[in-house]
C-alpha positions in Angstrom: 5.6 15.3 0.1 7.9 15.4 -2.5 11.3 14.5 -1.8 10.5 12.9 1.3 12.4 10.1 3.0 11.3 7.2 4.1 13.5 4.5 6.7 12.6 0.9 6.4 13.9 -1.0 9.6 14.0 -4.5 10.2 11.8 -5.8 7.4 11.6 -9.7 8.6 13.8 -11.9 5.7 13.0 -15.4 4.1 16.3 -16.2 6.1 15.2 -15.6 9.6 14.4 -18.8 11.9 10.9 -17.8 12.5 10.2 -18.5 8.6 12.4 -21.2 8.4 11.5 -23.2 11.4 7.6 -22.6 11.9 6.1 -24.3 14.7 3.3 -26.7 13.5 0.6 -24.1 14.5 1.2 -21.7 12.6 -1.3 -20.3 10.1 -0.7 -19.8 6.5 -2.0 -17.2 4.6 0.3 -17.3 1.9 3.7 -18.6 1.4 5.9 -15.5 2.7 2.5 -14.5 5.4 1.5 -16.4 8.9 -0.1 -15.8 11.7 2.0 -17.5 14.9 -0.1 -19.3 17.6 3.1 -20.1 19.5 6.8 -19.0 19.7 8.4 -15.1 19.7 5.4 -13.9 17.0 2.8 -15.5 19.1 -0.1 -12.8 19.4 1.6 -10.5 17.3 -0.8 -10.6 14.1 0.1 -10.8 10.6 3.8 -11.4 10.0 5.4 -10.7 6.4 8.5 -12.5 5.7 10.3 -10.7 2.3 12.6 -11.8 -0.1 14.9 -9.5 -1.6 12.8 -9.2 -5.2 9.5 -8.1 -3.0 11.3 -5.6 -1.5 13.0 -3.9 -4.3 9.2 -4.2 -6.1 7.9 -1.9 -3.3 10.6 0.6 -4.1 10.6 0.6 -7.3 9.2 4.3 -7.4 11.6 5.3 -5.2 15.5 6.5 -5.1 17.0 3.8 -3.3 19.7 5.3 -0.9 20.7 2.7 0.9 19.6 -1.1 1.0 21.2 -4.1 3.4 20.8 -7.4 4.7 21.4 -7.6 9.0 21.5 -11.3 10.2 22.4 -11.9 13.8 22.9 -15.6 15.0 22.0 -15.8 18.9 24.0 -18.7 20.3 22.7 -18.5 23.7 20.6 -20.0 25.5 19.6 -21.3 22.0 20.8 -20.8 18.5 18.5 -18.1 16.3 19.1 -16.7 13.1 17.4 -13.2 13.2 17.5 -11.6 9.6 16.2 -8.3 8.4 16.0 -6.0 5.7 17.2 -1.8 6.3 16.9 0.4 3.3 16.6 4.4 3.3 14.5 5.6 -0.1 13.5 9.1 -1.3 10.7 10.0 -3.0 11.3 11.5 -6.2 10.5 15.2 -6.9 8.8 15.4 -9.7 6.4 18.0 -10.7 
């Protein structure tokens, strides 16, 4: 559809604990994509962490209207960082 908008909500970041801390059984399938075999993403499948530069490569065909960063730090019972990409993009209307 053209003109259509799409919502992008919490798109895992490079920043959040899960990436950063990995437990030792987690698979690799690249360096940004794991499959968890323990902790929150256990059982969950295929998790994506992006960067900022991935992102904005994905919407490069699109009108970004709005683009941010959301880290929460949890502090108890334990300290997490949780961080996440939000972005709103239209699609253009070309004919």
């Amino acid at each position: 559809m053209r003109g259509g908008v799409f919502i992008g909500i919490d798109w895992f970041t490079d920043l959040h604990d899960a990436f950063q801390n990995k437990p030792d059984d987690t698979e690799m399938i690249d360096d940004r994509t794991f499959i968890f075999h323990s902790g929150y993403f256990n059982g969950l499948g295929t998790m994506h962490f992006f960067d900022r530069s991935q992102v904005e490569a994905l919407l490069l065909k699109f009108e970004i209207l709005e683009f941010s960063k959301k880290v929460v730090t949890q502090h108890i019972p334990e300290k997490n960082v949780w961080s996440t990409w939000n972005f709103v993009v239209r699609k253009p209307d070309r004919r």
